[in-house]
C-alpha positions in Angstrom: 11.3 -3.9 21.4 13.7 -3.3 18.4 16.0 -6.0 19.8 12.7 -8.2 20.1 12.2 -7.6 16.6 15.5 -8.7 15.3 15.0 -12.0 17.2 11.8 -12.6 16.2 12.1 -11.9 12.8 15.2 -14.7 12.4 13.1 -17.0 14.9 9.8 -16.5 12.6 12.1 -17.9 9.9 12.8 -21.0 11.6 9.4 -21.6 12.5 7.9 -21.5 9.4 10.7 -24.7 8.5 10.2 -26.2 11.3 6.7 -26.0 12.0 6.1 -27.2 8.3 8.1 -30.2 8.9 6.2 -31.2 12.2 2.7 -31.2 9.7 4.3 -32.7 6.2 3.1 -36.1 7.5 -0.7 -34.5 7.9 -0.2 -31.5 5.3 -3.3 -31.6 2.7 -2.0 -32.0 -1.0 -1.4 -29.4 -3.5 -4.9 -29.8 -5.2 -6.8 -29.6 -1.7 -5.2 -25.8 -1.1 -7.7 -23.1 -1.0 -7.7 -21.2 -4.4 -6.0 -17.5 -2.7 -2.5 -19.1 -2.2 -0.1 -18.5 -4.5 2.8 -20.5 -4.5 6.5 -19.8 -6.4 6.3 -21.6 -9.1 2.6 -20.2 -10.1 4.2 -16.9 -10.0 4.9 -15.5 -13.4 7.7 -13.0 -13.7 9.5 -11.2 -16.7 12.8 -10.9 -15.1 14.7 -12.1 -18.2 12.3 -10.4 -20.4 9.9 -13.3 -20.9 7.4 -15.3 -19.0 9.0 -17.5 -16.6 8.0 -19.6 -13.0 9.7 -17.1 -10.3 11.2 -20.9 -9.4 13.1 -21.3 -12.5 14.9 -17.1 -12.4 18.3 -17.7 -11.6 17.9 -13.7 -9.5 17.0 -13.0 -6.1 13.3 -11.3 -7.0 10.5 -10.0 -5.4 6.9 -10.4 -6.7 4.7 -8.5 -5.4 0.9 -9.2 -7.5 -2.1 -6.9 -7.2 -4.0 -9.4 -4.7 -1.3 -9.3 -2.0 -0.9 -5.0 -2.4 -4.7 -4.3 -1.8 -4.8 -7.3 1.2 -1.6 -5.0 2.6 -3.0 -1.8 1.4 -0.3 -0.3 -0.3 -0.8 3.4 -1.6 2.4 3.6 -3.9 5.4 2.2 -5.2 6.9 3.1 -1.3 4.8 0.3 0.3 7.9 -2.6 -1.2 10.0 -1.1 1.3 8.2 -3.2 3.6 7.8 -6.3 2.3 11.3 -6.3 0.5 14.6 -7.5 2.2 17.4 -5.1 1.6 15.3 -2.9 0.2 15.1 1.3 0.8 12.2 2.7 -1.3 11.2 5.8 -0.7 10.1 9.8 -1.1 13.0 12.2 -1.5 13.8 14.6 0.9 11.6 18.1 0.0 9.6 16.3 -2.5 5.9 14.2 -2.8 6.6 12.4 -5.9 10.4 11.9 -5.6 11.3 8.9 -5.2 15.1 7.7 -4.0 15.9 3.7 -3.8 18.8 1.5 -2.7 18.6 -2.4 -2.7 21.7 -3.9 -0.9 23.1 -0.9 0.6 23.6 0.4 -3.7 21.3 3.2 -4.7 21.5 7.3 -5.1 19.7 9.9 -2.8 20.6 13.1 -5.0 18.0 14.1 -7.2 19.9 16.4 -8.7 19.1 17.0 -12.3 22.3 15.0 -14.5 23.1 12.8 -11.5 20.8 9.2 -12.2 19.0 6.7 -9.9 21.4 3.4 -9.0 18.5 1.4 -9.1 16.5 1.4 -12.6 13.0 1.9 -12.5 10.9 0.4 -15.3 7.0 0.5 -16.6 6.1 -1.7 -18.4 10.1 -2.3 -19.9 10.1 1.7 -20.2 12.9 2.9 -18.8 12.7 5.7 -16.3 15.7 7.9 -16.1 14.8 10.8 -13.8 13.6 10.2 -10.1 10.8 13.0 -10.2 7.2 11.7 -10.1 8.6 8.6 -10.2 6.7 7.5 -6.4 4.1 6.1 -8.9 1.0 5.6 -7.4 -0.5 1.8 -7.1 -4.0 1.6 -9.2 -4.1 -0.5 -12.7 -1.4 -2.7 -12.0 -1.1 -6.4 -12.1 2.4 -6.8 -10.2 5.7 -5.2 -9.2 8.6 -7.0 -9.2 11.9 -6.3 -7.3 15.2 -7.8 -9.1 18.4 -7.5 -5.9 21.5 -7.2 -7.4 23.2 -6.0 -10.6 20.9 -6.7 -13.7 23.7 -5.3 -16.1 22.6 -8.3 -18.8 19.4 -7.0 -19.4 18.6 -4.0 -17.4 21.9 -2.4 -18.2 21.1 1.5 -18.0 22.3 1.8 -14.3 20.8 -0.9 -12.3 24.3 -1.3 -10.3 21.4 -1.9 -7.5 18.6 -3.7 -9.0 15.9 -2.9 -10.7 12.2 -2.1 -9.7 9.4 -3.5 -12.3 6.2 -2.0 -12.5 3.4 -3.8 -14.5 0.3 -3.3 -15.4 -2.4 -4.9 -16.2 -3.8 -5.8 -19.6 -7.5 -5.3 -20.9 -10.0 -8.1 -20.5 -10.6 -8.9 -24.9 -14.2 -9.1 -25.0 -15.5 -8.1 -22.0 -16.5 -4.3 -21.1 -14.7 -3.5 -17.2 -15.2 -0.7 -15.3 -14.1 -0.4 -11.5 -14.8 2.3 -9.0 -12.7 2.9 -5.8 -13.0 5.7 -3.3 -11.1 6.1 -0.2 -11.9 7.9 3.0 -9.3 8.1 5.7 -7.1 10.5 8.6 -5.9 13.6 7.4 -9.2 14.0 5.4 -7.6 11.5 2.8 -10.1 11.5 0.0 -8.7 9.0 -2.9 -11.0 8.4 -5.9 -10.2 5.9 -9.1 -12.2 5.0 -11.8 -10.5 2.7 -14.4 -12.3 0.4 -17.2 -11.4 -0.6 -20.9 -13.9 -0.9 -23.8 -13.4 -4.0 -26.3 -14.3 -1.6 -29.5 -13.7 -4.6 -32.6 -12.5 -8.1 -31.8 -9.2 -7.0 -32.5 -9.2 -3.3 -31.1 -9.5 -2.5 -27.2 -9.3 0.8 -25.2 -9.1 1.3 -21.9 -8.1 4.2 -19.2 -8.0 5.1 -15.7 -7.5 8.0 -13.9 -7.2 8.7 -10.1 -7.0 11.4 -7.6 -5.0 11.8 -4.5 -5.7 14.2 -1.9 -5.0 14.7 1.8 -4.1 17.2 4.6 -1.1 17.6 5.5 0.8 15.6 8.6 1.4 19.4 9.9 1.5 23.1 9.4 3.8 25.4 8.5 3.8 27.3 11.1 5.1 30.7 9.2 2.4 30.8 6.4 -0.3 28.5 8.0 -0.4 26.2 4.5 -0.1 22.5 4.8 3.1 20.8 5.3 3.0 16.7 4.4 0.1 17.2 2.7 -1.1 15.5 -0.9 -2.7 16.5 -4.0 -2.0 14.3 -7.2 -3.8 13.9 -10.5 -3.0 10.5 -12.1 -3.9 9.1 -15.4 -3.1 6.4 -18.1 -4.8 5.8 -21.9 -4.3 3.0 -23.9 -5.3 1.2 -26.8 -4.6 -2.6 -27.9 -4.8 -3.2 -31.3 -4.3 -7.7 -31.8 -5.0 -8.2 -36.2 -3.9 -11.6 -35.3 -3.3 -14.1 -33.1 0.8 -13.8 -33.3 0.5 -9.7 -33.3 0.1 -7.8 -30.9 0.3 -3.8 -30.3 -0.1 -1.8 -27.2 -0.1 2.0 -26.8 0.0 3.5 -23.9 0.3 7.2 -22.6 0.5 8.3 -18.7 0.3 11.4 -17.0 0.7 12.6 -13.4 0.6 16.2 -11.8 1.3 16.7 -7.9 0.6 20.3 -7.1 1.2 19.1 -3.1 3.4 21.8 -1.3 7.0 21.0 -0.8 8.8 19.4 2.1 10.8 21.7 3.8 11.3 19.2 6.6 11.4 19.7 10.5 14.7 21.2 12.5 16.1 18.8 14.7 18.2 21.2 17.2 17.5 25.3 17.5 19.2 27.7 15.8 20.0 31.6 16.9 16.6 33.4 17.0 13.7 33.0 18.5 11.6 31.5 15.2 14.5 29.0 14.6 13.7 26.6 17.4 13.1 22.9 16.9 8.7 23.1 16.3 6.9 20.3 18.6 5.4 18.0 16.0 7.8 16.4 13.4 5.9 17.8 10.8 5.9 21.5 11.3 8.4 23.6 9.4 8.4 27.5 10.3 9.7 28.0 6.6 10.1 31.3 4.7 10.4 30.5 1.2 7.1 29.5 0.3 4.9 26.9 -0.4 4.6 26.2 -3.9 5.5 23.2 -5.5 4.8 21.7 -9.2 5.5 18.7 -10.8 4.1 17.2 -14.0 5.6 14.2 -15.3 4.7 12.1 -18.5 5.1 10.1 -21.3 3.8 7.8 -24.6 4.8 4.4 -25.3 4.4 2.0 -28.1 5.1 -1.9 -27.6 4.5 -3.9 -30.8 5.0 -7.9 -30.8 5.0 -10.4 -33.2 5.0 -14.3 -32.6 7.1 -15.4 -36.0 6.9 -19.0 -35.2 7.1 -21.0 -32.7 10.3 -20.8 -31.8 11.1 -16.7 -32.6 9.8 -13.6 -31.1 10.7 -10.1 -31.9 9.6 -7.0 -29.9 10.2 -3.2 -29.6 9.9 -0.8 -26.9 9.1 3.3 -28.2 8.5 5.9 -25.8 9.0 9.4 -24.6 9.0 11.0 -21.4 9.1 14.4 -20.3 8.9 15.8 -16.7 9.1 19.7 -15.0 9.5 20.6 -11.7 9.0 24.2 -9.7 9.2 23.7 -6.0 11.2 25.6 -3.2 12.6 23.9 -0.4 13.6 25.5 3.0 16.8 24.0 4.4 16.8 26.2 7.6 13.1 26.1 8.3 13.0 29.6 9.3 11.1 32.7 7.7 14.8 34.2 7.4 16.8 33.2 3.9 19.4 31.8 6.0 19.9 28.6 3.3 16.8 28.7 1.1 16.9 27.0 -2.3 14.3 27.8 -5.5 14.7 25.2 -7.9 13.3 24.5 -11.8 14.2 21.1 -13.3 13.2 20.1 -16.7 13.5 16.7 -18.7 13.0 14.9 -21.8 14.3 11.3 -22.8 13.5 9.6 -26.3 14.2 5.3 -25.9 14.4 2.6 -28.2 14.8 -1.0 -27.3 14.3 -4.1 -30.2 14.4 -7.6 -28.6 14.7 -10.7 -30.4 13.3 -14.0 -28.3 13.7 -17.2 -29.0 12.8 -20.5 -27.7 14.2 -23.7 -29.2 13.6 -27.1 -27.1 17.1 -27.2 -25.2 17.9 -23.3 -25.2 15.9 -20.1 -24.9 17.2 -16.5 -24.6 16.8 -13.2 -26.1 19.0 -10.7 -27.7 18.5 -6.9 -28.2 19.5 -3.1 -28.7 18.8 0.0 -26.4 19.0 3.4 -27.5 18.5 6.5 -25.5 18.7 10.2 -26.0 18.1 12.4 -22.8 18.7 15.7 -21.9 18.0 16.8 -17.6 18.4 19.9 -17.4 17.8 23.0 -14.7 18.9 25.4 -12.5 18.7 26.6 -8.3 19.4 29.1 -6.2 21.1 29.1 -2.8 20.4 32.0 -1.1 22.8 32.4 1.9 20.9 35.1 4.1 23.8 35.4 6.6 26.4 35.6 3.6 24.8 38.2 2.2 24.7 36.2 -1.2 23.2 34.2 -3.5 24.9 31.5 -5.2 23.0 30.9 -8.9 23.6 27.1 -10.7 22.1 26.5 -13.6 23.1 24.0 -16.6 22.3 20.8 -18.7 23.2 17.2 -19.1 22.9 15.5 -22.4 23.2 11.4 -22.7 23.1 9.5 -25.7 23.5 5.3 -25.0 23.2 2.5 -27.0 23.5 -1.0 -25.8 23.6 -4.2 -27.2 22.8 -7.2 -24.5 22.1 -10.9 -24.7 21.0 -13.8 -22.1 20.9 -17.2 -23.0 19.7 -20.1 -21.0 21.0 -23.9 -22.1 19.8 -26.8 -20.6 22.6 -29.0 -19.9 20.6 -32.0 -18.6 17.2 -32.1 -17.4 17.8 -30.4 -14.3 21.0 -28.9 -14.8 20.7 -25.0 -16.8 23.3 -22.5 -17.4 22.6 -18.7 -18.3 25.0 -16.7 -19.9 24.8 -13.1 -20.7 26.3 -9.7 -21.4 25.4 -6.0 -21.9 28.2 -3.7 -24.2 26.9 -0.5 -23.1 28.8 3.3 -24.5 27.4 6.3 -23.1 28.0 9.9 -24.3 28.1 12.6 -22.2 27.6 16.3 -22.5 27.9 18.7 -19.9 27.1 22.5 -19.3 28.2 24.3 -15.9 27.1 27.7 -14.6 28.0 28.5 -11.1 28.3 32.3 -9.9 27.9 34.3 -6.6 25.3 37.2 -6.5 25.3 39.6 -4.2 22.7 39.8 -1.8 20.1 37.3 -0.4 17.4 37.2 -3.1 16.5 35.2 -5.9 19.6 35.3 -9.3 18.6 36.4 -12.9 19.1 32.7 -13.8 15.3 32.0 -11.3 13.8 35.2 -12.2 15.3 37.7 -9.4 16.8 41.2 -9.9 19.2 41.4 -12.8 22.5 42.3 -11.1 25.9 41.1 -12.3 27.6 38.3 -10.6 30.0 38.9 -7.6 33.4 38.2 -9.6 34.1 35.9 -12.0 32.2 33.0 -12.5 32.8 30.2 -10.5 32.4 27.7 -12.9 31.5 27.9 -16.6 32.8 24.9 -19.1 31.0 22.8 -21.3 32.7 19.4 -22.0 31.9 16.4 -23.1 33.2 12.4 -22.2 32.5 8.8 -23.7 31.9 5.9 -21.2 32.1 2.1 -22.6 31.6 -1.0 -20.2 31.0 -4.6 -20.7 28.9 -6.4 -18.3 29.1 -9.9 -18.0 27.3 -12.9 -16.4 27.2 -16.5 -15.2 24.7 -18.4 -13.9 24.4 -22.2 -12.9 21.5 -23.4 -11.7 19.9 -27.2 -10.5 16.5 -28.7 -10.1 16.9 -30.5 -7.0 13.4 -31.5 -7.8 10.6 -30.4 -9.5 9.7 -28.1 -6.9 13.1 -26.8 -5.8 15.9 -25.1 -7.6 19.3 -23.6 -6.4 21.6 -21.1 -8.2 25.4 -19.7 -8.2 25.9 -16.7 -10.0 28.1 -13.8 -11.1 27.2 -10.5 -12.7 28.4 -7.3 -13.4 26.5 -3.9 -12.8 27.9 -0.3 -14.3 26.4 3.1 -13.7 27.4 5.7 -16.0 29.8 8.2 -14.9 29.1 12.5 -15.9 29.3 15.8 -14.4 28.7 17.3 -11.1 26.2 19.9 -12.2 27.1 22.0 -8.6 30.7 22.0 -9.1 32.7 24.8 -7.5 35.4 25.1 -10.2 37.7 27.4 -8.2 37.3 25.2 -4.8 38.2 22.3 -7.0 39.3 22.6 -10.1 38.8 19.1 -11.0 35.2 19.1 -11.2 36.0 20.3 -15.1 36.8 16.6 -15.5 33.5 14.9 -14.7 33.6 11.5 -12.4 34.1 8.3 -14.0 31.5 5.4 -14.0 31.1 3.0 -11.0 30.8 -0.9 -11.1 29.6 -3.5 -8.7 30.9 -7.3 -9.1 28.2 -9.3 -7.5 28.7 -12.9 -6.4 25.6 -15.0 -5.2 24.3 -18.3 -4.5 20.4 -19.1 -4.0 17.7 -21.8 -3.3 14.1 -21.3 -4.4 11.0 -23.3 -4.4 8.1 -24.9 -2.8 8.3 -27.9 0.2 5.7 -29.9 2.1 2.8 -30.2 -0.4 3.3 -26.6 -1.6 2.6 -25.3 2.0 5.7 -23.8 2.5 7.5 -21.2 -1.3 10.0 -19.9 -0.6 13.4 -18.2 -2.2 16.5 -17.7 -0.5 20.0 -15.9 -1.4 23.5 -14.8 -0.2 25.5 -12.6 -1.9 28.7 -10.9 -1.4 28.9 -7.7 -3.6 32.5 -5.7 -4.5 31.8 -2.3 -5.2 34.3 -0.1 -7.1 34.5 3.4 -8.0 31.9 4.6 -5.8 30.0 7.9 -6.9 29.3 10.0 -3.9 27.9 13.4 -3.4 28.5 15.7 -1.0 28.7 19.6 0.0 30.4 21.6 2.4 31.2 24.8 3.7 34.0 26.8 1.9 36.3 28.4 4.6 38.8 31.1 3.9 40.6 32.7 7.0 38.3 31.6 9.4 35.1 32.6 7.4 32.4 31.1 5.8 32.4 32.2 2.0 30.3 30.2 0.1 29.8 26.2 -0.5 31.4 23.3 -2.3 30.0 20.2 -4.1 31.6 17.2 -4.5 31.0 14.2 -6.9 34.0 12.0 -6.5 34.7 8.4 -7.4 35.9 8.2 -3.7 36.6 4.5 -4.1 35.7 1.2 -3.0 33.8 -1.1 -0.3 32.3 -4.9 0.3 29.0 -5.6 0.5 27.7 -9.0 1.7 24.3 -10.5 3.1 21.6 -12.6 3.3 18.3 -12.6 2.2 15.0 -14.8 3.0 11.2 -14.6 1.5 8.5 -16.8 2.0 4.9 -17.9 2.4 3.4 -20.9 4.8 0.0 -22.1 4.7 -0.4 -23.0 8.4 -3.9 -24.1 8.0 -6.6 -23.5 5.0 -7.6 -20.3 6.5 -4.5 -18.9 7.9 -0.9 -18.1 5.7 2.4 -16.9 6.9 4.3 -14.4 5.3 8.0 -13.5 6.2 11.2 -11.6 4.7 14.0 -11.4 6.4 17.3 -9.3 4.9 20.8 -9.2 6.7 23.6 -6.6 5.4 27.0 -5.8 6.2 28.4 -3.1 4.0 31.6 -1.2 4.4 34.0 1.4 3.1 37.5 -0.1 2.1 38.8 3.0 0.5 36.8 6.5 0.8 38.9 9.4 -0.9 38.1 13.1 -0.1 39.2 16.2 -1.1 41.0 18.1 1.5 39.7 21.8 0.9 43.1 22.8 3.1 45.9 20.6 2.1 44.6 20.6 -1.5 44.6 17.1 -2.0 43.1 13.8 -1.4 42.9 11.5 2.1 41.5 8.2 2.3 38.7 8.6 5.4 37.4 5.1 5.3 37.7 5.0 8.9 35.4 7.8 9.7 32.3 6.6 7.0 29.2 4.2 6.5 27.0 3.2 3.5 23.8 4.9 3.3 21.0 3.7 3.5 22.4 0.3 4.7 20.5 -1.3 7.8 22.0 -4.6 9.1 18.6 -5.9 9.1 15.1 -5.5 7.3 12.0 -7.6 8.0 8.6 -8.1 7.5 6.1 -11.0 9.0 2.0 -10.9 8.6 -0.3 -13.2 8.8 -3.8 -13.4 6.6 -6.5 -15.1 7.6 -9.0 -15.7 5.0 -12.6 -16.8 5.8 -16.0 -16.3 5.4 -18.2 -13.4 6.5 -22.5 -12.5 5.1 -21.6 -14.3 2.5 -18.4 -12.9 1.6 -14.6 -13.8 1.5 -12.6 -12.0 4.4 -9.1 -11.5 4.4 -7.6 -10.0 7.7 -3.6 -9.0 7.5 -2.2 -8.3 10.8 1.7 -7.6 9.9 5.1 -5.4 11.5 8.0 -4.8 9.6 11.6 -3.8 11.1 14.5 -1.8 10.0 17.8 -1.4 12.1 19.9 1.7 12.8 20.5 3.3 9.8 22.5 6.4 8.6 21.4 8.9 6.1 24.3 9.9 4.6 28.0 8.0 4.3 29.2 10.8 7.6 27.4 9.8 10.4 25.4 12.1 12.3 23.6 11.4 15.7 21.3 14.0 14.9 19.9 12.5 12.0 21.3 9.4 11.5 18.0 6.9 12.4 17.8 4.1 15.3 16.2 1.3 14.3 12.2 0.7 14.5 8.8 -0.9 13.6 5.8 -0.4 12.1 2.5 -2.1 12.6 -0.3 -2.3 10.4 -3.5 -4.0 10.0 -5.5 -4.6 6.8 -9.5 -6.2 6.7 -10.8 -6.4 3.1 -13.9 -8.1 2.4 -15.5 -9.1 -0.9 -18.7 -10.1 -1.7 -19.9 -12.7 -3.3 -20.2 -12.0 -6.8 -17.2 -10.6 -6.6 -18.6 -7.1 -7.4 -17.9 -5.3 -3.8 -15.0 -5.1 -1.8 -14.4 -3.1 1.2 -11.1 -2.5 3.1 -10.2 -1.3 6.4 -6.6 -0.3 6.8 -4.4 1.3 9.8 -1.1 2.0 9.1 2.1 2.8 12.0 -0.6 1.9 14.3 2.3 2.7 16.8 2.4 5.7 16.0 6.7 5.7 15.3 8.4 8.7 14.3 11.1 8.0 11.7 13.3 10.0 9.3 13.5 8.7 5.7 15.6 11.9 4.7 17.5 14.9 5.6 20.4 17.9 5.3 22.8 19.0 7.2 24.3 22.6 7.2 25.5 23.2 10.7 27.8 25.7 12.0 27.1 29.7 12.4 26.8 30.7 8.9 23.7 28.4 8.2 22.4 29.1 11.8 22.9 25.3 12.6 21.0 24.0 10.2 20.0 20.1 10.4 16.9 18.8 9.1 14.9 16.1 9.3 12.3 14.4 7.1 9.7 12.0 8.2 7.7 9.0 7.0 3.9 8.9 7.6 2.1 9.1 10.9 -1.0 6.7 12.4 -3.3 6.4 9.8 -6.8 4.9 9.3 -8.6 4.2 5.5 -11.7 2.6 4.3 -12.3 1.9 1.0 -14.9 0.8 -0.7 -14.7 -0.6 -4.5 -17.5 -1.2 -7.4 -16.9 -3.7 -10.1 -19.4 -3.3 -13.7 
């Protein structure tokens, strides 16, 4: 079926050019399109920091609006995974609200506290620096927009990926809203939202929403009986609008979520020694030991003021402040023994500042503008080797301070012919505090509460240093209006990821983890076609890229061996080197008839290791292993295809969304691993939303994986005797059926 799926997925491509160019001669014109298609150059997107047509962005981007998420029904930021080419979005491993993403085989998987996301996450232009709670839930939103590729210019801090845009939506200026939503579905799914906004003056507006998320979990941990995959999150957002005139404008905004849903401790994939460390029947059982309580509270206060100073200038700035803490356990043997259980506490804070200056003169528009940030992630974790007879205690803090300055201009050089310039100077300090020490005996340290005791020996590490990081990222982009309705672009850009300290290091295994790792850069080099054909029937955006990735930051731990024995375990953050990149990527939406529209997304990926250094515990020194290594997170191919037929029904408009998206073999981390590493599948869903007449009552029917496919998104691996074999798999979401019902005032 997979194979099927790759062929069908390029074919569906083709068809929806060719079958558009067999009915241009009959194809109705723009005007005569039913009112629910939305072609690309009606699509309004802030890539560059201002409104633009998605047509007229010299990026490969994604815009996903509100309409298209509740026709697909999406439940949280995951769901662009989907619908994305190239695209891996989704929930840590041991978490609920964790999110991990990669976009072109570039990303980071460790949520470690001091190590920081490879593709930037941003709400409404706030910058989000830590992954936890950042699987933000989809309710008050008016889009969410997917940017492939470096955005060093203007989404500097990190986006070596990409950069995932979350937007919501703004209050309605003299109207009173309120909207009700419940949800009902498997797993005794009970999802309730109420969100509305209040126009207080003419100038003054308030608004707020608040939703709750709860469910049953996928299985049971069969130790302790509590729910395993299970969900319980409290979301809300406040804000105010303040407008004393027409050319100012002020928005604050404060958000807040809590997920109290039990940790992940994942499923083994292949028995251990003992007869509760077998491999449990469904994919969502754990027989962990460690417990099952998990917090997380994550939020924040922002204040966007704008002021229109004439026609041609803009200026804007960007306040906020986030905080986030985290208590959860997680269970990497999945036993009730304390054969490799880890107790964690992170804790974060980040203060940002970003001033932009827009301007729009007749041949030349552009904006310029300073970031500031000042961060500190901070935390600490046991491991607690039961079969050691130890505990190994890690605890410490990273502090960043970054300012930027960035500019992108766009010049028209003819009437059709447009090039962008840009560049971020970005210089990061770091500061970093290490505690790493061996405890004896297999219980909880003093640094998570546990027995006082005195640590077994020295200290394994304990430094506090500190390093400065400056880059310049450039880039280039020519683009041409073939016509009014199609555009095509060359580019070059420049991504940089900050480099810092590898808060597990093992100072005596290697010394040089004293020294940090340095930052990590991708060149990326692409060339895209965009637009609308036939009447507007057919939008569609198209890109190839090749991407040159240097410096690599990679993560990884492994057993410490000395004579023969297992003593302990080593981390590793190394700059391990370098590898290329390259793909394809297509998106786009046919209107086959005036009740029936297409919708495809095809990604193609070849990624590969040119240089992989690792320390050789042994020999004491570094061996290039390219040979022997993959990119993470890398399938060769992503799609998506649904179709949505839109008609009438009592009344009503109907929108039914049959769709099946694909991903190909894939491994989890850069060693491959049969165990875990995953073959490639597809998920089918089906979506019915109705809406009444007056547009006061919708209703929505949704089945998700209606296959039923079992897939990891995550997992660990700690095999070998002194971990009892330890691999461990994490799963995505089972069969699933909601219904929804909504209530407009």
């Amino acid at each position: 079926m997979n194979r099927l799926m790759k062929c069908a997925l390029l074919a569906g491509v083709a068809w929806s050019t060719a079958a558009t160019a067999s009915m241009a001669q009959t194809a109705a014109p723009a005007a005569d399109q039913p009112e629910s298609v939305t072609n690309i150059d009606e699509i309004v997107v802030t890539a560059r920091r201002r409104d633009e047509a998605l047509k007229d962005v010299p990026v490969a981007v994604s815009a996903i609006g509100a309409e298209r998420l509740e026709e697909t029904g999406a439940i949280d930021i995951t769901a662009l995974q989907q619908q994305t080419p190239n695209a891996t979005v989704q929930i840590a491993r041991g978490s609920n609200s964790t999110l991990i993403s990669f976009v072109r085989g570039v990303g980071q998987q460790d949520p470690l506290w001091g190590f920081e996301p490879g593709v930037g996450l941003y709400v409404d232009d706030v910058y989000i620096a830590r992954p936890q709670g950042a699987v933000l839930d989809i309710f008050d939103i008016e889009r969410i927009e997917v940017l492939r590729g470096p955005q060093g210019t203007l989404y500097g801090r990190n986006t070596v990926g990409g950069a995932i845009k979350y937007v919501t939506s703004r209050m309605d200026p003299t109207e009173a809203e309120l909207t009700l939503k419940g949800a009902y579905g498997s797993y005794n799914q009970i999802d309730l939202l109420a969100s509305g906004s209040v126009p207080v003056t003419d100038t003054l507006r308030i608004g707020a929403a608040i939703a709750s998320y709860d469910r049953d979990g996928y299985g049971q941990n069969l130790n302790t009986g509590a729910e395993h995959y299970n969900k319980d999150i409290l979301a809300g957002r406040l804000s105010v609008e303040y407008q004393p005139a027409e050319n100012v404008f002020f928005r604050l905004a404060a958000d807040r979520v809590e997920d109290d849903s039990n940790p992940r401790h994942g499923h083994r994939e292949v028995a251990g020694t003992g007869a509760d460390a077998g491999v449990p029947g469904s994919v969502y059982d754990t027989r962990a030991g460690v417990g099952d309580r998990n917090s997380v509270v994550n939020e924040g206060v922002s204040l966007t003021a704008q002021v229109d100073l004439n026609d041609v200038w803009t200026v804007k700035s960007i306040t906020a402040y986030r905080e986030g803490d985290t208590d959860t356990v997680i269970d990497f043997d999945n036993t009730p023994r304390p054969t490799l259980d880890v107790p964690a506490i992170y804790a974060d804070h980040q203060f940002t500042q970003e001033f932009q200056a827009l301007f729009q003169y007749d041949r030349i528009q552009g904006v310029i503008g300073l970031f500031y940030l000042d961060g500190t992630a901070s935390g600490a974790f046991d491991t607690i080797a039961g079969n050691l007879g130890l505990a190994i205690g890690t605890a410490g803090f990273v502090e960043t301070e970054s300012v930027s300055l960035f500019t992108d201009v766009n010049i028209d050089l003819t009437e059709r012919l447009h090039l962008s310039l840009g560049g971020r100077y970005t210089s990061d300090t770091k500061k970093g505090d290490v505690f790493r020490a061996n405890y004896l005996g297999a219980t909880r340290t003093p640094l998570l509460g546990g027995t006082a005791r005195p640590t077994l020996g020295a200290a394994r590490t304990d430094y506090t240093a500190s390093k400065d990081f400056n880059d310049f990222s450039p880039k280039v982009a020519l683009s041409y209006d073939f016509s009014d309705a199609v555009t095509g672009y060359a580019s070059w850009s420049s991504g940089f990821k900050s480099g810092g300290y590898d808060m597990r290091g093992d100072a005596i295994s290697t010394p040089q983890t004293v020294n940090g790792y340095d930052p990590e850069t991708v060149d990326s080099f692409e060339i895209g076609l965009k637009g609308s054909l036939f009447d507007r029937r057919l939008s569609f955006s198209s890109a190839a890229f090749y991407n040159e990735y240097q410096d690599q930051q990679v993560t990884t731990q492994v057993p410490v061996v000395v004579n023969g024995v297992t003593t302990g375990i080593a981390s590793f953050v190394d700059n391990v080197g370098s590898s290329t990149i390259y793909g394809a990527e297509f998106e786009g939406a046919l209107t086959i008839s005036d009740n029936l529209t297409a919708n495809v997304a095809v990604g193609y990926l070849q990624a590969e290791f040119d240089e992989f250094n690792r320390f050789n515990l042994t020999t004491r020194v570094f061996e290039n292993i390219a040979n022997l290594v993959v990119l993470q997170n890398a399938p060769e191919f992503t799609g998506y295809f649904g179709l949505t037929w839109r008609g009438q029904l009592a009344g009503g408009d109907l929108a039914v969304t049959p769709s099946v998206s694909f991903r190909d073999d894939y491994s989890l981390f850069e060693f491959p691993n049969p165990i875990l590493d995953q073959k490639a599948y597809s998920l089918v869903d089906l979506s019915a939303v109705w809406t009444d007449p007056s547009d006061r009552y919708t209703v929505g029917l949704y089945g998700r994986n209606l296959t039923d496919e079992e897939y990891r998104v995550g997992g660990y691996t700690f095999p070998g005797a002194a971990f009892n074999d330890s691999q461990i798999g994490y799963y995505g979401p089972p069969r699933t059926f909601t219904a929804s019902l909504q209530v407009k005032f």
